[in-house]
C-alpha positions in Angstrom: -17.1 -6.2 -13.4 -18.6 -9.4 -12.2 -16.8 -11.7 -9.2 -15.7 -15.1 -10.5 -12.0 -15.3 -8.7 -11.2 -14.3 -5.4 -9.4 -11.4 -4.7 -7.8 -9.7 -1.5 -5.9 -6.8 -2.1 -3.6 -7.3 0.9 -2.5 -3.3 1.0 -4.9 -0.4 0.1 -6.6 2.8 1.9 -9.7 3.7 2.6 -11.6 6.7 -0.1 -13.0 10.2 -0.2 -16.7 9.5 -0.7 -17.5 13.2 -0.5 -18.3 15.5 -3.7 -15.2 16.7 -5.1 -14.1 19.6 -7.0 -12.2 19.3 -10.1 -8.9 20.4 -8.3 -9.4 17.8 -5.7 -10.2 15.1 -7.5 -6.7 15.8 -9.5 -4.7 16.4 -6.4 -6.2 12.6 -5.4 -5.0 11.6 -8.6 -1.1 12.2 -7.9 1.5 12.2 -5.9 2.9 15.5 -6.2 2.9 18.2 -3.9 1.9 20.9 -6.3 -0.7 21.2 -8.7 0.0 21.1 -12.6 1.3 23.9 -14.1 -1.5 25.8 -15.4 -3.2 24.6 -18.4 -2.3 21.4 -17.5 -4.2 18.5 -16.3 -3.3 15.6 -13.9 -5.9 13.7 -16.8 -3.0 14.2 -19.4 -1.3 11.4 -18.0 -0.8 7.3 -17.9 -3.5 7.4 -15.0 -5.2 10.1 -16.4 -6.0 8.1 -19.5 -6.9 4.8 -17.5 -9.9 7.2 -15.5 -11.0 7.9 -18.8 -10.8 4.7 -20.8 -12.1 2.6 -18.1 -13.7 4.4 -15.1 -15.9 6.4 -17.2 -18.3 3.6 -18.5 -19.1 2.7 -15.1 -20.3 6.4 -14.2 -22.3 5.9 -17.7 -20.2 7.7 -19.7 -18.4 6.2 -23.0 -14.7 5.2 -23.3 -12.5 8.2 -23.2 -14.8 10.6 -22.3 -13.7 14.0 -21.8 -12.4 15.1 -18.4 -14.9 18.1 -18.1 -17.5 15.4 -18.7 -16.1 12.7 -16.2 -15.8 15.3 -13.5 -19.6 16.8 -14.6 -21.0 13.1 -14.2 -19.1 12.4 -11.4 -20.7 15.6 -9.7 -24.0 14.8 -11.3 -24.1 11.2 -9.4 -22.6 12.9 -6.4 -19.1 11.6 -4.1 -20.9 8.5 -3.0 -22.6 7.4 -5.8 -20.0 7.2 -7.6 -17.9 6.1 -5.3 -20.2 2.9 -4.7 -20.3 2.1 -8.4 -16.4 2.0 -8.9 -15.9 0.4 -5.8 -18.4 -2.8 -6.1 -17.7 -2.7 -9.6 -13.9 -3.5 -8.5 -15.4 -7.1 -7.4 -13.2 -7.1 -4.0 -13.5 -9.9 -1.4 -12.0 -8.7 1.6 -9.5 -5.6 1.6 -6.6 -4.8 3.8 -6.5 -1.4 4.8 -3.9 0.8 6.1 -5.4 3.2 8.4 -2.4 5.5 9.4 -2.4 7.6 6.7 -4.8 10.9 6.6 -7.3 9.1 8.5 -9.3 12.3 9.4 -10.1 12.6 5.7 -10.9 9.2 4.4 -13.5 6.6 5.1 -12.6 4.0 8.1 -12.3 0.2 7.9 -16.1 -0.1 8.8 -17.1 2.4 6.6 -15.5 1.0 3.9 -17.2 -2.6 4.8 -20.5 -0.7 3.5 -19.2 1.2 1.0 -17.7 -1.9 -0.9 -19.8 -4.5 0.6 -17.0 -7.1 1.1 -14.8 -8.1 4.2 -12.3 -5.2 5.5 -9.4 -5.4 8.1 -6.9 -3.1 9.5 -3.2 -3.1 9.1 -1.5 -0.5 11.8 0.8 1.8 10.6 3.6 1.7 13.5 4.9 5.6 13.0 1.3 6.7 12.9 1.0 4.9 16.5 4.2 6.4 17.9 2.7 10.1 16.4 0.0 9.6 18.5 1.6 8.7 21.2 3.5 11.6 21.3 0.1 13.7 21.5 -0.7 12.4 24.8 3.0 11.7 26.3 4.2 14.5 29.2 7.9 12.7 29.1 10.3 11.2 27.1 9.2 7.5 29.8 6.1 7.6 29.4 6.5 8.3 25.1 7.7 4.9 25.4 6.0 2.9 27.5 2.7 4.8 26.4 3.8 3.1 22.4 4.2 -0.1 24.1 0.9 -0.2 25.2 -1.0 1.1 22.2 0.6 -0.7 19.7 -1.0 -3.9 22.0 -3.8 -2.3 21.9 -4.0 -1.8 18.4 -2.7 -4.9 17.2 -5.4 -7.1 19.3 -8.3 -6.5 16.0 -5.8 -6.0 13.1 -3.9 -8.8 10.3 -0.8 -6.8 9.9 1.6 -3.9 10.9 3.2 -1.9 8.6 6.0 0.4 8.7 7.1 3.9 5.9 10.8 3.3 7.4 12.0 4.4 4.2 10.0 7.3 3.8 10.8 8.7 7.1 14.5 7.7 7.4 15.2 5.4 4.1 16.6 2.2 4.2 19.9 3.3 4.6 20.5 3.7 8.9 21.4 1.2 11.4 19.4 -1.6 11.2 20.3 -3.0 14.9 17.7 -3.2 17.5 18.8 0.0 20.1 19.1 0.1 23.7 16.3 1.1 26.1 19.0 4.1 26.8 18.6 5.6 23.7 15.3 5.2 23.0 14.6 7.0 25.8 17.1 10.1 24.7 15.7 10.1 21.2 12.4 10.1 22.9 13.1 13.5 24.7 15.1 14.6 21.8 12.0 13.9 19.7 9.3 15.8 21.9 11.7 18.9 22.3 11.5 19.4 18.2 8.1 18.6 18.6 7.4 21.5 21.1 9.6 23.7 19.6 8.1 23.1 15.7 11.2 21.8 14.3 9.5 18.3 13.7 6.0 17.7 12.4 6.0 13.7 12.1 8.4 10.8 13.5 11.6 10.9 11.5 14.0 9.6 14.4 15.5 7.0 13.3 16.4 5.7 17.2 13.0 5.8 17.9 11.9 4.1 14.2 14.8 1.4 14.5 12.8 1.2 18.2 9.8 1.0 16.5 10.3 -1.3 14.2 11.9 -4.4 16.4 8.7 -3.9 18.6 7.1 -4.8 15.2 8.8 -7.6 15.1 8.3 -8.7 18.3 4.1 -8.4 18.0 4.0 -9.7 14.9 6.2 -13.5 16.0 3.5 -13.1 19.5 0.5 -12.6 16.7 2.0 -14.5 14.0 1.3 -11.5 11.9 3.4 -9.9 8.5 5.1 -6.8 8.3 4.3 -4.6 5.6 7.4 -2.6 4.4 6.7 0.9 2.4 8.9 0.3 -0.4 10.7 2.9 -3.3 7.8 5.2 -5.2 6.3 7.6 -3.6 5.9 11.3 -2.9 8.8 14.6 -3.0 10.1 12.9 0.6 11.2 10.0 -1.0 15.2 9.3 -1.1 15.1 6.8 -4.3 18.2 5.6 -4.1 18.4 4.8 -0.6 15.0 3.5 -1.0 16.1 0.1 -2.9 14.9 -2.6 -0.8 18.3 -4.8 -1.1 20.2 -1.8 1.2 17.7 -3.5 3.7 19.1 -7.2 4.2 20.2 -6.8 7.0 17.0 -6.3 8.9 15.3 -8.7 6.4 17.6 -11.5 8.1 16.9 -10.8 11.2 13.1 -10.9 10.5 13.8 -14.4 8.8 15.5 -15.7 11.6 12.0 -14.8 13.9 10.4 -16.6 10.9 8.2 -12.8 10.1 7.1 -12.7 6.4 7.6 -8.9 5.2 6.0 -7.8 2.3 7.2 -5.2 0.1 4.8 -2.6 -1.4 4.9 -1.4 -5.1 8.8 -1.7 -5.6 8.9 0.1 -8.0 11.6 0.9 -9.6 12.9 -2.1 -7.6 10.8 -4.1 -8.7 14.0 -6.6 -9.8 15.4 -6.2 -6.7 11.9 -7.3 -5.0 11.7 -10.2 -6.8 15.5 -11.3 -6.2 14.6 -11.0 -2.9 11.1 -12.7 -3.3 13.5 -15.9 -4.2 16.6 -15.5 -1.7 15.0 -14.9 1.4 12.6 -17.5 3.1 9.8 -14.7 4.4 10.2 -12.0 1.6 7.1 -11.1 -0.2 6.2 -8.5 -3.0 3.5 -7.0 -5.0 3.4 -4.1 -8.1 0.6 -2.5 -7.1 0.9 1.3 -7.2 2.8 1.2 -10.0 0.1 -0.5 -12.6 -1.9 2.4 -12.2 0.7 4.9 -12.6 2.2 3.4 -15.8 -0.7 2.8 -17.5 -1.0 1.3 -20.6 3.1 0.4 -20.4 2.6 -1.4 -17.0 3.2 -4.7 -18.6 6.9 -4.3 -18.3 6.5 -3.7 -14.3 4.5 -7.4 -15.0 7.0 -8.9 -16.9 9.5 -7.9 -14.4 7.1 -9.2 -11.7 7.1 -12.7 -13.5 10.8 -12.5 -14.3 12.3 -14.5 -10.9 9.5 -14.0 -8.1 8.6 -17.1 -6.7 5.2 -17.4 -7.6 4.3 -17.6 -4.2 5.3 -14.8 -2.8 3.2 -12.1 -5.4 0.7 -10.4 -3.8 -2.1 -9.0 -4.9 -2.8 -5.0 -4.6 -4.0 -1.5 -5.4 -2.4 0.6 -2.8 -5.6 3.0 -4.0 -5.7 6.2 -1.6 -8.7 8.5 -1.7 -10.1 8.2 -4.8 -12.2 4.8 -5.1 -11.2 5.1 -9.4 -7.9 3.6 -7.8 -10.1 0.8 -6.4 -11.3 0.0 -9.8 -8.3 0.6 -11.9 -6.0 -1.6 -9.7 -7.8 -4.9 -10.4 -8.2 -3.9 -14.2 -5.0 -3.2 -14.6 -3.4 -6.3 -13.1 -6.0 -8.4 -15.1 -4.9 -7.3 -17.8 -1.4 -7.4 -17.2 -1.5 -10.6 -16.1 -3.6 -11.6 -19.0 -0.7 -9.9 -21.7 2.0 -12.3 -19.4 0.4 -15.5 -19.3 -1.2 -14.6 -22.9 2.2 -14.8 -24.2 3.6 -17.5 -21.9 0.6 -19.9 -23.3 1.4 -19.1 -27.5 4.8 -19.7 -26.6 3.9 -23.5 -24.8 5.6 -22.1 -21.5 2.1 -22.8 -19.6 -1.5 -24.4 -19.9 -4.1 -22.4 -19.2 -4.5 -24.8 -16.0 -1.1 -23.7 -14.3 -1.5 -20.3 -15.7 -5.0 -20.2 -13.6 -3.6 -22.3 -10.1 -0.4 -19.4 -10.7 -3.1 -16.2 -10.6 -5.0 -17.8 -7.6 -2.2 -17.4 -5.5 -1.0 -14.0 -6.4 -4.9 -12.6 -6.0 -5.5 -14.8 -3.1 -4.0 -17.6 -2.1 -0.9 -16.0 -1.0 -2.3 -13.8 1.3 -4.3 -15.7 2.5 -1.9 -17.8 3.7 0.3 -15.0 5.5 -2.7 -12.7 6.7 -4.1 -16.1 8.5 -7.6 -15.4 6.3 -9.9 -18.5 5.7 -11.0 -19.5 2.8 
């Protein structure tokens, strides 16, 4: 796909550039935390037929090739190969990569520099920092101040923190900043499920409420964004307390210490993203995920996209995890989303074709450019 517009995908995850068997490549492909039932295939669905149609020509295969073939050829050119291929042919400038999730399995921010051959930098994940934290910490004191220090230390060389607040706790707790008091109880609290195997990953919400106004605090010192985990996503998620408008409360407070959050995929939110997008000063959104996972009927996730959202405050995005097909598939789809939108917009005299270009340079650049501090 050649380059001629400028695009940072302002949240995404590094890729699996090792060989992969049929059943991995499939458990890449979704989010659930089984595999299909048997004599089924993660390929028989809105993704699924996306990989087919459009990531198969680029391994040299034609449109809608089978999936025993795509997985033969993928094989054949081997993890990296392939790998390379979808991910330069996804024409990237610079990506924004989240680093806290699976990290152990999935290539770093410098590898993916040479993998895509474009301009990478790192968002931190705040409950991956407190996580590790915990790994070294002997004391509910030094848990703390131990999160203090490396979320300094972290935040010197990234653009961004992000939180999964709702995936841990959902939207739905008190969204008040807590005393040093409790954080320290929760703290020990915290450790003692730890040691005794009752907790695997942060899910205190004391200690994410904690977590979270630190957030705040580096990103008005670094004059960075906050990224905010928002609605789909694996079995963990709580949807309804997941709708991004049960978080107003905290999304003042960040306005009045003038920190833009941005809220990932949305979906099914994605209304209540936009609304938000146009009440409050420092709300931002993008679709991301969920043009992938809808497929050939992500225009209406578009459409609702376009509906109210400032046009300012969409952001371009893949959200792609491990597989570099989701890479690839996230800038086709939005192009031609966007294309379908404005395509329509433009028979109907709503736009020239002048506005409807200045309107997609912001949401695939300009925007975040702007908030992420990146020069032209």
């Amino acid at each position: 796909m050649p380059q001629t517009r400028r695009y940072i995908d302002h949240h995404c995850h590094g890729i699996v550039d090792a060989d992969l068997t049929r059943p991995q490549l499939e458990a890449l492909m979704a989010e659930a935390h089984l595999p299909a039932p048997d004599g089924c295939t993660q390929f028989d669905k809105p993704l699924g037929l996306l990989v087919r149609r459009y990531c198969a020509p680029v391994l040299g295969l034609d449109p809608f090739a089978s999936p025993e073939d795509y997985v033969a050829r993928r094989t054949e050119l081997g993890g990296r190969e392939a790998s390379r291929r979808l991910m330069q042919g996804a024409g990237m400038t610079e990506l924004l990569i989240d680093t806290g999730h699976r990290s152990d399995t999935i290539l770093d921010v410098p590898q993916m520099a040479e993998i895509t051959g474009c301009a990478t930098q790192e968002v931190i994940r705040i409950e991956a920092v407190m996580e590790a934290a915990a790994k070294q910490a002997g004391s509910a004191e030094e848990l703390v101040s131990l999160f203090a220090e490396m979320m300094e230390a972290f935040a010197r060389d990234a653009v961004a923190l992000k939180s999964i607040v709702a995936y841990r706790v959902t939207f739905d707790i008190d969204q008040t900043r807590p005393d040093a008091g409790a954080v320290v109880k929760a703290a020990g609290d915290w450790l003692a499920a730890l040691e005794a195997g009752e907790s695997r990953r942060l899910d205190n919400a004391v200690l994410i409420r904690h977590a979270l106004f630190m957030a705040l605090d580096i990103c008005v010192e670094r004059d960075f964004p906050l990224q905010l985990h928002t609605a789909v996503g694996d079995l963990d998620i709580d949807m309804p307390k997941c709708d991004p408008t049960v978080f107003v409360p905290f999304i003042k407070q960040a306005e009045a210490m003038k920190v833009p959050l941005t809220l990932l995929h949305c979906y099914p939110f994605v209304q209540q993203a936009t609304w938000l997008a146009e009440v409050f000063q420092n709300v931002y959104f993008d679709v991301g995920f969920t043009l992938n996972f809808t497929g050939p009927q992500a225009i209406r996730t578009m459409e609702q996209a376009m509906e109210m959202g400032p046009f300012f405050k969409q952001l371009y995005s893949s959200d792609a995890f491990g597989l570099a097909e989701l890479h690839y598939l996230g800038r086709i789809q939005f192009e031609r989303m966007m294309d379908k939108v404005m395509g329509q917009w433009l028979a109907d005299g709503d736009i020239t074709l002048k506005e409807a270009d200045r309107i997609i340079d912001m949401i695939t650049h300009g925007n975040a450019a702007r908030i992420y501090r990146l020069t032209e």
